[in-house]
C-alpha positions as CSV (number, residue, x, y, z in Angstrom):
1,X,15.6,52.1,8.5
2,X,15.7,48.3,7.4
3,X,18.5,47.8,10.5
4,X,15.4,49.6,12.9
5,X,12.7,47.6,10.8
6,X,14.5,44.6,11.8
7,X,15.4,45.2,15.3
8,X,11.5,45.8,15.9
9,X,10.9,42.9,13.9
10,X,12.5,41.4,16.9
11,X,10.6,42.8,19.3
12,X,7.5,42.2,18.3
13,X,8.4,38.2,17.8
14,X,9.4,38.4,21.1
15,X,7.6,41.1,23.1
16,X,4.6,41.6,20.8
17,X,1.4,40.2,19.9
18,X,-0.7,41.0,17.2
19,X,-4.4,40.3,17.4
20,X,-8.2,40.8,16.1
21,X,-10.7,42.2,18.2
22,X,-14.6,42.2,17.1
23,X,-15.3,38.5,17.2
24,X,-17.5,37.3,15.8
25,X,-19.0,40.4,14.7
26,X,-18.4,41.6,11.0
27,X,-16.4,44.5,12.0
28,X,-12.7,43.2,13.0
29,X,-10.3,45.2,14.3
30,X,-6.4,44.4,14.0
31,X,-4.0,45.4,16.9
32,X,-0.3,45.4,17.7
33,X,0.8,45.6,20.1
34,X,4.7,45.6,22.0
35,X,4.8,45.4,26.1
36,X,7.8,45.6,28.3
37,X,9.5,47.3,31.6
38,X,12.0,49.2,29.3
39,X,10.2,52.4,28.9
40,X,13.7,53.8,26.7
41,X,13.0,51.2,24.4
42,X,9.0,51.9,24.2
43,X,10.0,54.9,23.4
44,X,12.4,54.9,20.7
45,X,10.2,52.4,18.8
46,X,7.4,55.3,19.0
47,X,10.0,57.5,17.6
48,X,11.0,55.7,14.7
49,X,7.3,54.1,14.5
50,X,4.4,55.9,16.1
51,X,1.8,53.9,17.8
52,X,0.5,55.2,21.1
53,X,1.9,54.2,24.5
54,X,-0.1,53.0,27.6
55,X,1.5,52.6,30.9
56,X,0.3,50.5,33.5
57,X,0.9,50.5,37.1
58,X,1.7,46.9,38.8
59,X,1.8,45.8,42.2
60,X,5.0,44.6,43.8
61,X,7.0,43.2,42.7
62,X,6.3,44.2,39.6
63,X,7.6,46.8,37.4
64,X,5.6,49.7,35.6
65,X,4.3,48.2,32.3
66,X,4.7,50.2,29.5
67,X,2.3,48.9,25.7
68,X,3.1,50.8,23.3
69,X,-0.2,50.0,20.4
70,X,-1.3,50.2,17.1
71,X,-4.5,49.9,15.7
72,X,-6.6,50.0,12.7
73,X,-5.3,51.4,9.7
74,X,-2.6,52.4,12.2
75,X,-1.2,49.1,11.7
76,X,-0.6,48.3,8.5
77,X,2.6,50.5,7.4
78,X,4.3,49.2,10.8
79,X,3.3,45.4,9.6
80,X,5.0,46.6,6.1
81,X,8.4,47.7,7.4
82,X,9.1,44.8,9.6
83,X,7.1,41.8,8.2
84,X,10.0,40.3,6.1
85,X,12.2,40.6,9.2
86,X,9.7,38.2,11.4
87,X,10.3,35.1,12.4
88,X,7.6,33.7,14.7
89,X,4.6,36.6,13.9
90,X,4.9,36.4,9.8
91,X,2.1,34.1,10.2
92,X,-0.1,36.4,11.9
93,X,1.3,39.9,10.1
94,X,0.2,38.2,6.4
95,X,-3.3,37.5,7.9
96,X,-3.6,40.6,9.4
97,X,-2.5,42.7,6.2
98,X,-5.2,40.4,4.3
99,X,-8.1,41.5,6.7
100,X,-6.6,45.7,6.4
101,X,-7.1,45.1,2.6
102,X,-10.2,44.2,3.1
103,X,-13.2,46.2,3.1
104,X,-15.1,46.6,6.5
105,X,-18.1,44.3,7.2
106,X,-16.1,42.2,4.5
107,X,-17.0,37.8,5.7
108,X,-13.4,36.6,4.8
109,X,-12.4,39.4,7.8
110,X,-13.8,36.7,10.6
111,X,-12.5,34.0,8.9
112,X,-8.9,35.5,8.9
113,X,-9.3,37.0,12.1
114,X,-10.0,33.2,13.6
115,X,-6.8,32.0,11.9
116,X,-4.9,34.9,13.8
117,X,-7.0,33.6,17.0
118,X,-6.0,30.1,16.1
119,X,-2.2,31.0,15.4
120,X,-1.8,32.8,18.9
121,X,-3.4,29.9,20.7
122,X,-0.8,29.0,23.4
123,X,-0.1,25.5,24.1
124,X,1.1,22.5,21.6
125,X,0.1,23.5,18.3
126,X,-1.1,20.3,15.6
């Protein structure tokens, strides 16, 4: 599984995001989240690491979407497998594995879940 856990790893540093909803209310949800074209690939990831896939219809020229999800305590045991294999996301895996340890309603949740925020900011980062 580690040559898998790694692969995803890969994946999710380059397909994936992984993000906290419920701002800036107590309860904060964590998400993963993988999206591509390559359904094959969706789905052997969901194989090996459950989640639940979402497909979205584009308009041309654009392919079928296909977001393959994790959330809640869902997430965790995925972030566990392929966090020493990320390169970009460790950042935002650590934070979110702090905020699943925590208990809900928990105020170092929002403060974690604003790092996350902060981390996935695109543009020049100081």
């Amino acid at each position: 599984m580690s040559t898998v856990s790694a692969w995803v790893a890969g994946i999710v540093d380059g397909e994936g995001s992984i993000y906290c909803s419920g701002l800036p209310r107590k309860y904060v949800s964590v998400t993963l989240r993988i999206c591509m074209t390559s359904r094959k690939l969706i789905q052997y990831i969901h194989k090996n690491f459950g989640g639940t896939i979402y497909t979205r219809d584009r308009r041309a020229p654009w392919k079928r979407q296909y977001d393959l999800v994790w959330s809640g305590s869902d997430v965790l045991p995925v972030l566990l497998k392929i966090r020493r294999h990320l390169r970009l996301k460790g950042p935002q895996a650590d934070l979110a594995c702090r905020i699943l340890a925590l208990p809900n309603g928990h105020s170092q949740k929002t403060i974690l879940a604003r790092r996350i925020k902060r981390l996935n900011h695109r543009g020049t980062h100081a």
